[in-house]
N, C-alpha and C positions, 0 to 999 in steps of 0.2 A: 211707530212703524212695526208692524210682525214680520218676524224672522223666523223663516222656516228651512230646515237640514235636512234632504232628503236623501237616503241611502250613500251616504258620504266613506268613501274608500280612501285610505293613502296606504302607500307601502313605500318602506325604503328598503330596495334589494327585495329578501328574501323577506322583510319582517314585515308583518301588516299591523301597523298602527293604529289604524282604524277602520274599522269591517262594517258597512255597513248602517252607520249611525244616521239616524232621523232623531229632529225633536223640533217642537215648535216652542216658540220664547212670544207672546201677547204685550202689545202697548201695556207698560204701566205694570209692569209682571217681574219680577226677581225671580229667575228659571236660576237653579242650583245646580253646575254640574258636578258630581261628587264621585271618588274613584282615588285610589291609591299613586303615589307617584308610580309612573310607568302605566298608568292606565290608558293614556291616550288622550288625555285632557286637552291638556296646552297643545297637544298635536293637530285638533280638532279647530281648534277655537285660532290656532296659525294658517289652517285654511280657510276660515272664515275671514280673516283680515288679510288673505293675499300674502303671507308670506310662502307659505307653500303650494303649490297646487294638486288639486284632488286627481285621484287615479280612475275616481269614479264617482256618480250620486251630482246631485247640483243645489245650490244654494238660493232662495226666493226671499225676498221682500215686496212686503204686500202683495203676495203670491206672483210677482213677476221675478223669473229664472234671469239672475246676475252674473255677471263671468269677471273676479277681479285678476289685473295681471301682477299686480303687487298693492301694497299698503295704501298707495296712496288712491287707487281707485278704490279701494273700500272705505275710507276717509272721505271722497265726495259722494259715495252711495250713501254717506249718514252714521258707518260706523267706527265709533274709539276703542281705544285697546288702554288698558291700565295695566302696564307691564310688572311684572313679579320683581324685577331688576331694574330699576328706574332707565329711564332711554332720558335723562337728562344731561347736558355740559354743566359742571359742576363752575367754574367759570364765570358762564353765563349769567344774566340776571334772569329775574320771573319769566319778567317782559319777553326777554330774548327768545329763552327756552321756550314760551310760549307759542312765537310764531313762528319758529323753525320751517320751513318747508312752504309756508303762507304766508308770505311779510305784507303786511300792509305799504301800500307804495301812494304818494302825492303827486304833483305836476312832476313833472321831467324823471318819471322814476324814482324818485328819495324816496327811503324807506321812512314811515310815518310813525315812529316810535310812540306820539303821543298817542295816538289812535292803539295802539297796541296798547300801552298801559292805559288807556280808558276801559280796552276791553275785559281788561287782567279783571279794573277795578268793577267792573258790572258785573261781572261772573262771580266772583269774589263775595262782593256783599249780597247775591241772590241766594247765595249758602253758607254765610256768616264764615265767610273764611278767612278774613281778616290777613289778606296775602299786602305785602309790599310788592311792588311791580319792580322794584329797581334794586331790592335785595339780590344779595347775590346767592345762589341755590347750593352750592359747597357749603355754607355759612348756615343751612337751616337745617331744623333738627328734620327726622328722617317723617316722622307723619307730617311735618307740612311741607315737606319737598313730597310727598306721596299727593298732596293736594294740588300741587303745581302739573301734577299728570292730569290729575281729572281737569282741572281749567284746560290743560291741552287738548285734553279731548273733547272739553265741551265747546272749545271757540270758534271748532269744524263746526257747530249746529248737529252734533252724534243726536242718533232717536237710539241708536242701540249702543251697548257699552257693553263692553268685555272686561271682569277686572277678575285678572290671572294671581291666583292664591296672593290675595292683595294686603294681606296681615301676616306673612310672614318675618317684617322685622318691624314689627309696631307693639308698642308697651298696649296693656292692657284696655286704658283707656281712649288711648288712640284707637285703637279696635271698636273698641263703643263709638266713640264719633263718625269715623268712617262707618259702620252699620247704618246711625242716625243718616250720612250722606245718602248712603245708597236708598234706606227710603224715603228722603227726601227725593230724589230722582223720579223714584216711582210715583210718587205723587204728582208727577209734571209730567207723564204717560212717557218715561225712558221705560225701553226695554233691554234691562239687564240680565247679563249673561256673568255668572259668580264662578269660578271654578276653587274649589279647595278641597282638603281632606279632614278639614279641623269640625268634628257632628255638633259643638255648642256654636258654632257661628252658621251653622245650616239652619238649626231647627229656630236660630233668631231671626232671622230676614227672609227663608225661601218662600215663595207662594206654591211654588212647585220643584219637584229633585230626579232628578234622569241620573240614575247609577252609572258609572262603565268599570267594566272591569278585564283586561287584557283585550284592549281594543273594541267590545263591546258594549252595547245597550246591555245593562242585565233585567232591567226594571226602572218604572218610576213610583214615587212617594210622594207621600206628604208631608211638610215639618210637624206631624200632630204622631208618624212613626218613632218609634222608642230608640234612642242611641246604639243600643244593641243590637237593634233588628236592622238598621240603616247599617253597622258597623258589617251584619253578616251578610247581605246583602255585597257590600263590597270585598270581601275575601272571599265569599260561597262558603263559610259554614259561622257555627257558634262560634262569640268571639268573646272572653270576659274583659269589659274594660276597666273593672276596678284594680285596680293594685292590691293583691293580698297580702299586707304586712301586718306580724303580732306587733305589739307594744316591744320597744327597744330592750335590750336587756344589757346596759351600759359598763364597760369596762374600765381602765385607766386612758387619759386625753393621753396618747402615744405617736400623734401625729399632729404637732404644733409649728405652726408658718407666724415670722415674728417679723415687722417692720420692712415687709419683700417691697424692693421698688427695681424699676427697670426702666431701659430708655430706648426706645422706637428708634425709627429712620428721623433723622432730625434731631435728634437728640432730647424728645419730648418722651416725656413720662407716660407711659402703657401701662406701670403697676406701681401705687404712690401708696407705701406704708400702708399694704397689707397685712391684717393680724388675724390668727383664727386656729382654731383647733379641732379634732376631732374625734369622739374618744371608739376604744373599741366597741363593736357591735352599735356601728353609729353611723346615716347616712347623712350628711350633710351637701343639699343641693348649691349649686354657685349660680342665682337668675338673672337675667337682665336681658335686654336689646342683645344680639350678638355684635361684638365690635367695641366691647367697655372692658378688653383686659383679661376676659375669660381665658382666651387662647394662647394667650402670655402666658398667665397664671401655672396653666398647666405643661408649658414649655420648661416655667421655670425648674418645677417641682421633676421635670426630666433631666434637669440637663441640657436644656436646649437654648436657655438664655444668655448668654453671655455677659450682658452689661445690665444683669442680675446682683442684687445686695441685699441682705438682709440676714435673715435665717429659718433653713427650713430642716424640720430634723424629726425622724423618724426613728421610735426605741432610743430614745438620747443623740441620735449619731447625723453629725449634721452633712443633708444631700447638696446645699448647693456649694456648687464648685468639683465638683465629681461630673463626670464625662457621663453618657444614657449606660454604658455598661454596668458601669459602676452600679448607679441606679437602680439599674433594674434585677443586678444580681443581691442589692438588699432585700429584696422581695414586693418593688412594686410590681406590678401590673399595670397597662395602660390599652388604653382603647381610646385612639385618636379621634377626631371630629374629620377627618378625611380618610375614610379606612383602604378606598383605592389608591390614594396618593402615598399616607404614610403606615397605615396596617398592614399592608401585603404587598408581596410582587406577585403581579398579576401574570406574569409567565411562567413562575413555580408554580407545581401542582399544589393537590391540596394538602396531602403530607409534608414537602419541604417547609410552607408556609407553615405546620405547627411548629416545626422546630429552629422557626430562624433566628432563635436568639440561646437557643442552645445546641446549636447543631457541632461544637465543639467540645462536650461533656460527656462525659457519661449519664445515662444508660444507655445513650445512643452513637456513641462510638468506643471500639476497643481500638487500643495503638492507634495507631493515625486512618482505623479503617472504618468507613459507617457502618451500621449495622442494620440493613436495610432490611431484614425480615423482623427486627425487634419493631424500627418504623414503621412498618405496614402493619404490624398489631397493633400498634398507639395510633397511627391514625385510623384506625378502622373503629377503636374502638370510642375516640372523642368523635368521631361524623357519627356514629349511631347515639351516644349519651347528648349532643347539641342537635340531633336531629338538622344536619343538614342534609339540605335534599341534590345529590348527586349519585351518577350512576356509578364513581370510582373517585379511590382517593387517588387516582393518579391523574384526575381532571385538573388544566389549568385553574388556577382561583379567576384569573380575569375572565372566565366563561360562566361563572356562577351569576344568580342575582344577586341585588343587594343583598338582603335578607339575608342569604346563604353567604356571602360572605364575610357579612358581621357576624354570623354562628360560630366564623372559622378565628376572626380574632379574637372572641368570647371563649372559645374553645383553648388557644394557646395560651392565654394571659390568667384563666381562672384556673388550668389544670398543673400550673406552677405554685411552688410553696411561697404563699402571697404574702405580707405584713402590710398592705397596703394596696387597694382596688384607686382607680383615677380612671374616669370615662370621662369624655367630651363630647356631648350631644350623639349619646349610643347608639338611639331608636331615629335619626335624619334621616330620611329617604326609607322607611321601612315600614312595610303594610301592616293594618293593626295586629295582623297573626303574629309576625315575625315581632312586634312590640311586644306583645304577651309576656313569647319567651324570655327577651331579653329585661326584662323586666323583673319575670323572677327569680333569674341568675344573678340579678342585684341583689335581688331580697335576700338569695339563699346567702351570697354572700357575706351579707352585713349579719344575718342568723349564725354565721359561723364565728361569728366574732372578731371581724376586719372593721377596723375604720373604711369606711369609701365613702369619696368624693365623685361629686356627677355636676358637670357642666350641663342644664339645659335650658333651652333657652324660649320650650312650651309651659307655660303657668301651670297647665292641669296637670301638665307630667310633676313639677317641683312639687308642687302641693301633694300627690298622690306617692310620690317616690321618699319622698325627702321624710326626715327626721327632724330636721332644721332645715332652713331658708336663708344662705347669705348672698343679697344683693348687689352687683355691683356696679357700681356707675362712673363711667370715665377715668377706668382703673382704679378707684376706692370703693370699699367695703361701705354700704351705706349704712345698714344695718343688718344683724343675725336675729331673724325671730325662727319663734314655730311655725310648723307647717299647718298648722290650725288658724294660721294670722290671715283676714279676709282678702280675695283678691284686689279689693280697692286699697287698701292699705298697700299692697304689695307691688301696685299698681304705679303707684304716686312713689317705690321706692327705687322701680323702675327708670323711674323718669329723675330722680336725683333727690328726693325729698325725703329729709329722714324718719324712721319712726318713731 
């Protein structure tokens, strides 16, 4: 079936999401739509599947004009959605999740479960997916409950398939297989629609690449375009994507984590005899799925875990059991994995947010008074050295972009007297420009001779950032290699396998 986008409009309120967008997707064709978070992507592709409706433009298959009023008429018009956030009942079985919405039903209405799992299993073994129908989907790891979406999508009879940045929590190799999926697809004339931002999984599977970038078409490519030209393309200008790091120039290990375990809701272990070190002028990445302990990890090293044990101790002096103040008056630094949530108050301007964890100290107060033309020099002068792009430091931070205001937590936590850098997935949600930057504010850090620690959870960032590589899996340390160790290797360590 060909899918064709003609001058496709959404706006919410005053913002225009998508302006204007056309593209045609061919039987048997892997159409890549590529663009930064915020670009309009999944905005696009929610009006194609009836979740939202368009403000303008109309939608054709096999060039007859469709009107869907929600998901499920685009579902019997032929098209599936492969959600970025699974739409499964974790509960449920395959089978279940599979017919949601379509059950098969027998004489007097029974729903016909056999017939459901017949159909699990014929879809199943047409693409070697090796599914249980009666498993339960809470219970399977996260790429074969990502295969439990495509069987839902395929048991409607989909010709076209949507799968929305569909490798976002898949280990390495699962990414490989799903790839193999998607052209297996193509080889049976599905017309897939890919959205992501990741250029090594573009230039593997597209046949064709339609850029967007703030609501727009900017251009289309071919996967045979250079990383860097696709990359500039999506920002509008040159973009370096290597990470430029010298060779280490290694201090004393002065940031050692000894036997750290911790206990979740339930009273299940989230961090089991974690051990590791890191010495100055040293960046040591934490890889894995997110959802194995990362986020613990760096809770605990805050202060934030409570039913925390072990030992973690910085210059001899040990942090756990000390409160975040504490903490962070030894001289960490931290840079959250939800920087609107826990980086900033998004209704402090962009000055209060530099100083909200010293806004009781000197230089910035005398006697119990602030000194708010000392503050408006300091932040004047961290928004110009972080290059964030605003018109005043007296701008809310929740009115900035991402990008800008990951600058602003970069900016408070780097221009404190540090002994210790801790980031958690820095560069989430931020355009390759704003990557760049933050990128070499790592570098320069670890150059200045800090141990730092960086949660991420993209393989070519660990491999590109990192000094070392330690993996972890279902809260244990699998192993610590170099950052020279093959992505297959890294891949399998991912997934629990040690090296």
């Amino acid at each position: 079936m060909k899918l064709e986008l003609r001058g496709i409009t959404k706006r919410f309120g005053s913002l225009v999401a998508n302006e204007n967008v056309s593209l045609t997707v061919q039987p048997g064709e892997i159409h890549c739509l590529l663009g930064e978070n915020g670009a309009g992507k999944s905005t696009l592709m929610n009006v194609l599947y009836g979740l939202y409706q368009a403000d303008g433009g109309e939608i054709l298959l096999d060039d007859k004009v469709v009107r869907f009023a929600g998901p499920g008429d685009a579902m019997k018009a032929g098209i599936g959605m492969v959600h970025q956030h699974f739409m499964l009942i974790p509960v449920f079985t395959v089978a279940e999740n599979v017919i949601l919405g379509h059950e098969p039903t027998k004489f007097g209405g029974v729903l016909n479960m056999a017939a459901a799992r017949a159909k699990v299993r014929e879809i199943s073994d047409q693409f070697g997916f090796d599914l249980d129908p009666d498993a339960i989907v809470g219970d399977l790891p996260v790429g074969v409950q990502q295969r439990v979406e495509i069987v839902k999508a395929l048991i409607g009879n989909a010709q076209v398939l949507i799968f929305d940045e569909p490798t976002a929590v898949l280990t390495p190799q699962e990414t490989d297989e799903l790839m193999a999926i998607m052209k297996a697809l193509r080889e049976r004339g599905t017309a897939i629609v890919f959205i992501t931002h990741k250029l090594r999984e573009v230039k593997e599977v597209a046949d064709k690449i339609t850029v967007l970038r703030l609501g727009k078409v900017v251009g289309e490519a071919s996967p045979d375009e250079s990383a860097n030209e696709l990359a500039s393309m999506m920002v509008g200008r040159a973009v370096d994507l290597e990470v430029e790091k010298s060779p280490a120039k290694l201090g004393d290990a002065n940031f050692v984590v000894s036997g750290l375990s911790a206990l979740g809701h339930g009273g299940t272990k989230v961090l089991d005899d974690v051990s590791f070190e890191i010495r100055q002028g040293e960046i040591l990445v934490i890889a894995g799925v997110q959802g194995n302990g990362q986020t613990e990890l760096t809770e605990a090293i805050l202060g934030l875990q409570p039913k925390a044990a072990g030992s973690i101790k910085l210059n001899g002096e040990e942090l756990l059991g000390k409160h975040v103040k504490q903490v962070l008056d030894l001289g960490v630094g931290f840079v959250p994995e939800d920087r609107t949530e826990d980086g900033l108050v998004a209704d402090f301007t962009i000055a209060e947010n530099l100083i909200l964890d010293r806004a009781d100290r000197k230089p910035f107060v005398r006697g119990l008074n602030l000194r708010l033309a000392y503050l408006r020099e300091f932040a004047a002068k961290l928004v110009s050295q972080y290059d964030v792009r605003t018109q005043s430091i007296e701008t809310k931070a929740g009115k900035l972009s991402g990008g800008n205001q990951q600058k602003v937590v970069l900016a408070r936590e780097l221009s404190r007297d540090l002994k210790l850098f801790v980031a958690s997935q820095p560069t989430r949600g931020l355009d390759v420009g704003s990557i760049e930057f933050v990128h070499e504010q790592i570098v320069k850090t670890r150059n200045a001779g800090l141990p730092v620690l960086i949660v991420a959870t993209e393989l070519d960032e660990a491999v590109q950032l990192g000094d070392r590589i330690a993996v972890m899996y279902r809260g244990k340390i699998v192993g610590i290699v170099p950052s020279t160790t093959p992505r297959e290797v890294l891949g399998q360590m991912m997934a629990g396998i040690s090296a």
